[in-house]
TIKE-207987 format. One line per 8 residues: number of its first residue (from 0); for each residue x, y, z of C-alpha. Coordinates in steps of 0.05 Angstrom, whole numbers, plus 5000, padded with zeros to 4 digits. Example, Ala and Ser with C-alpha at 12.3 -4.5 7.8 and 13.67 -1.06 7.14 Angstrom:
0) 5246/4910/5156 ~ 5273/4979/5143
% end
This chain:
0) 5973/0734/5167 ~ 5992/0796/5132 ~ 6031/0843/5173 ~ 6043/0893/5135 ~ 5964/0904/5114 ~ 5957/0890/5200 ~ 6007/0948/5210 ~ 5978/0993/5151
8) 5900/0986/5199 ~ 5941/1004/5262 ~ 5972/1065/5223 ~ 5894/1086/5198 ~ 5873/1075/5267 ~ 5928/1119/5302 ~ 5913/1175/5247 ~ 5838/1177/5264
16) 5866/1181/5347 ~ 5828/1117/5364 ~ 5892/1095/5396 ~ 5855/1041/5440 ~ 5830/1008/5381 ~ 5903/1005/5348 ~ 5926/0991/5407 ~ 5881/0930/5403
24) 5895/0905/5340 ~ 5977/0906/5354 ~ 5966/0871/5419 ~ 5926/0813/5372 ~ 5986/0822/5328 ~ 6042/0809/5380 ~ 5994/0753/5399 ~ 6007/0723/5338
32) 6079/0734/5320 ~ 6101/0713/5389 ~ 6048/0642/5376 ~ 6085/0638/5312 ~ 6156/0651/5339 ~ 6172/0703/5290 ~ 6211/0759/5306 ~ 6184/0835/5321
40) 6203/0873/5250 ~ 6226/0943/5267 ~ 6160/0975/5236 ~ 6114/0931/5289 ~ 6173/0960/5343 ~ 6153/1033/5316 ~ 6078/1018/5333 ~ 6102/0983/5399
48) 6132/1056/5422 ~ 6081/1095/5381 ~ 6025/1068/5425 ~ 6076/1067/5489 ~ 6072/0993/5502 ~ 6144/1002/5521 ~ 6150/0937/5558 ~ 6136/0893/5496
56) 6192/0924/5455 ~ 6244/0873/5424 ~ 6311/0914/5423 ~ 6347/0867/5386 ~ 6305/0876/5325 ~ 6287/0956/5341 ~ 6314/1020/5317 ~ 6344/1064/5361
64) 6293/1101/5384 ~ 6255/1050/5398 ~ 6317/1023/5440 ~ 6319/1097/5468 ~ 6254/1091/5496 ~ 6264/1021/5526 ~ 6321/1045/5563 ~ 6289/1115/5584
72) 6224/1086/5617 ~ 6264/1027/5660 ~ 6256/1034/5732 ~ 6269/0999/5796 ~ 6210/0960/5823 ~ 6242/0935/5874 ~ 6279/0875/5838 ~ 6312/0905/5784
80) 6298/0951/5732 ~ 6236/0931/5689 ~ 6203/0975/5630 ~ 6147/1018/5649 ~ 6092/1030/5601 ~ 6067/1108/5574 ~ 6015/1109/5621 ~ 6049/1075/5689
88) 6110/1122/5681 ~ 6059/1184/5670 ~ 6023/1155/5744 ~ 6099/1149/5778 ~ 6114/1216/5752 ~ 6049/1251/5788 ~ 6063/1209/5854 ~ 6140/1225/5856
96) 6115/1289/5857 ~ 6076/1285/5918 ~ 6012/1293/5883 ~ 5951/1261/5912 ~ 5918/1219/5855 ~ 5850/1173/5840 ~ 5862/1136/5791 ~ 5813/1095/5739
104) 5846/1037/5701 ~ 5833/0976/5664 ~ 5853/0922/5715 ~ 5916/0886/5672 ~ 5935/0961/5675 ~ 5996/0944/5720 ~ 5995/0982/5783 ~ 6033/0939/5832
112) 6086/0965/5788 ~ 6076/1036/5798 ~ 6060/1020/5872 ~ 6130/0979/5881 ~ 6171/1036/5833 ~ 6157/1086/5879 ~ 6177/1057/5951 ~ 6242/1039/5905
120) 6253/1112/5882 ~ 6221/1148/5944 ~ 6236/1108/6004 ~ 6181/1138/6055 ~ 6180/1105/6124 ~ 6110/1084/6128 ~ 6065/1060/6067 ~ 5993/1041/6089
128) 5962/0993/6037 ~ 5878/0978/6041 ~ 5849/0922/5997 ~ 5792/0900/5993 ~ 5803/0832/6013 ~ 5841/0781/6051 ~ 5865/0742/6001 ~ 5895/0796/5962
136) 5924/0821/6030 ~ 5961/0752/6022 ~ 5982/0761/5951 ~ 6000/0832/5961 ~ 6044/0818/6025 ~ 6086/0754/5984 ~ 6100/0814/5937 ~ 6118/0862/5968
144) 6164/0812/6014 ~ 6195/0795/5960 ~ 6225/0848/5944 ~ 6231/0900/6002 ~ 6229/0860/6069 ~ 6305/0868/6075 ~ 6283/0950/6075 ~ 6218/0943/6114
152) 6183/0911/6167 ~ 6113/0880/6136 ~ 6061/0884/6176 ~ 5997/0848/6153 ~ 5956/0833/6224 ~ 5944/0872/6288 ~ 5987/0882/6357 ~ 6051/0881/6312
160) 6108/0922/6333 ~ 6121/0980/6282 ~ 6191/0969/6252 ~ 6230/1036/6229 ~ 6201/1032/6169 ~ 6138/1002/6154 ~ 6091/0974/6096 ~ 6015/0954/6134
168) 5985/0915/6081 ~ 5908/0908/6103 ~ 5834/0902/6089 ~ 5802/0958/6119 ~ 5774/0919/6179 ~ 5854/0911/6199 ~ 5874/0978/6176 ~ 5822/1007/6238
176) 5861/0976/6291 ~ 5923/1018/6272 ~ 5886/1086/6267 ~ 5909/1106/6339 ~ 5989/1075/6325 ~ 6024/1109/6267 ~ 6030/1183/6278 ~ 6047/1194/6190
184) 6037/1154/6143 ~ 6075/1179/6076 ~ 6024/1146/6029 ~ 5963/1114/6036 ~ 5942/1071/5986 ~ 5873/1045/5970 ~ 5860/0986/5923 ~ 5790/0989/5892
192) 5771/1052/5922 ~ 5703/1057/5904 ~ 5671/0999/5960 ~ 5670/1059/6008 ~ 5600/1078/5960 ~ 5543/1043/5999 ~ 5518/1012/5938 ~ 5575/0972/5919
200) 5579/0938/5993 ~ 5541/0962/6052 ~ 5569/0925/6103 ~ 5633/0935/6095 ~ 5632/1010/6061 ~ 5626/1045/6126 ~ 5698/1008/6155 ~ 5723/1031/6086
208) 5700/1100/6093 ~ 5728/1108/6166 ~ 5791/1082/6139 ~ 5797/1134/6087 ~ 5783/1188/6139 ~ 5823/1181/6187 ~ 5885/1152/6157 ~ 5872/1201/6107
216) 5888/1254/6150 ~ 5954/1214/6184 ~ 5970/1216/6107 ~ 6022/1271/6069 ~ 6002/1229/6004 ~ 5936/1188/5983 ~ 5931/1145/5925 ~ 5867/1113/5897
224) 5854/1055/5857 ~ 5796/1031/5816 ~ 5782/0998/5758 ~ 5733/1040/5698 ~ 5702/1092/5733 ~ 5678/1151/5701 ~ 5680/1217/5746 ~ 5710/1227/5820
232) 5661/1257/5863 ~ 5680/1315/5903 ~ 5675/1301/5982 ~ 5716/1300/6047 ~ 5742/1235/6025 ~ 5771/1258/5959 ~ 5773/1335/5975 ~ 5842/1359/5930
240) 5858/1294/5896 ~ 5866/1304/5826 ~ 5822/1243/5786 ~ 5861/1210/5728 ~ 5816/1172/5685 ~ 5861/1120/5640 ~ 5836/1075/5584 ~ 5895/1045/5569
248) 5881/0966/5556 ~ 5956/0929/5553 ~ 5913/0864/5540 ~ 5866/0855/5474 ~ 5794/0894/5498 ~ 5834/0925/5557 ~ 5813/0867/5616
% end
């Protein structure tokens, strides 16, 4: 492996702004260096911050900026600080500013992060939380336990008593039952957003849709999830959300 000739393609790349296909071949390159146990030199740290993989930065063998930027994009998920990446701390910005987002991402984009960051930073009372299924109801609720159940009361089935402060963590079939109980919600988050279309699942589209409606309007804040889509159509379930199409792949081909 050369890695300077590696790091000479990335530079070509970046200076013809295909940044997902430098982006790319660094990711292969880490790949390899960490495979090979070799220390990060500080030119591969340059490209690291260049293409705002923050995260994968190695301090000890960085420059200062790139030890700058390490520092200046850490954040509180919940369980200590961890490194955001470019494009999570860009999402956490727009949602700590109460916008209402839909977002399109590559799925190893990282948004549990993002999610977990800002009931760190913002604290609301009650976060409503709709995926699509029950298993990653499950996986989202050990989470999310994890690291804020001394905070909040997690509330994953029906006929539980609300707590003071809340996180419902549901498929939307669940999420009905508590249409009538919570009075605000301070963010309502929907994973995988675009099931409510009949032709992605028409059974189970019209629960999703009802969901979105009417917790949408409990809701001061809404933020959707979905992986690769290409426009946000403009209806009563996304009327004044602002659509924020991402391509930024953190694994080699962005899976």
């Amino acid at each position: 492996m050369n890695e300077f000739s590696i790091c000479q393609k990335i530079n070509a790349l970046i200076l013809s702004n295909n940044e997902n296909g430098a982006r790319n071949v660094l990711i292969t390159l880490l790949d390899s260096l960490e495979n090979s146990n070799v220390p990060y030199s500080p030119l591969v740290n340059y490209f690291i911050r260049t293409l705002g993989l923050y995260p994968y930065l190695q301090t000890e063998t960085s420059d200062w900026q790139e030890r700058f930027a390490y520092e200046v994009f850490q954040v509180d998920t919940g369980d200590g600080k961890k490194t955001l990446h470019r494009e999570q701390s860009y999402l956490l910005k727009l949602l700590l500013e109460g916008k209402d987002i839909a977002v399109s991402a590559p799925t190893s984009f990282g948004k549990s992060f993002v999610i977990d960051a800002f009931i760190s930073i913002k604290k609301p009372n009650n976060v409503m939380i709709i995926v699509p299924t029950v298993a990653l109801t499950d996986e989202t609720r050990r989470r999310v336990q994890r690291k804020f159940a001394k905070q909040y009361k997690i509330i994953t089935t029906p006929e539980v008593m609300l707590g003071e402060k809340n996180i419902f963590i549901f498929p939307q079939e669940r999420a009905i039952n508590y249409v009538d109980k919570i009075k605000e919600i301070d963010i309502l988050i929907i994973d995988e957003f675009y099931k409510a279309g009949i032709k992605f699942d028409k059974e189970r589209a019209p629960i999703l849709l009802k969901a979105i409606l009417e917790l949408g309007g409990a809701s001061k804040q809404r933020y959707f999830l979905a992986p690769n889509i290409s426009d946000l159509p403009e209806n009563v379930f996304t009327q004044g959300m602002e659509f924020v199409p991402l391509d930024f792949n953190t694994v080699t081909g962005g899976t």
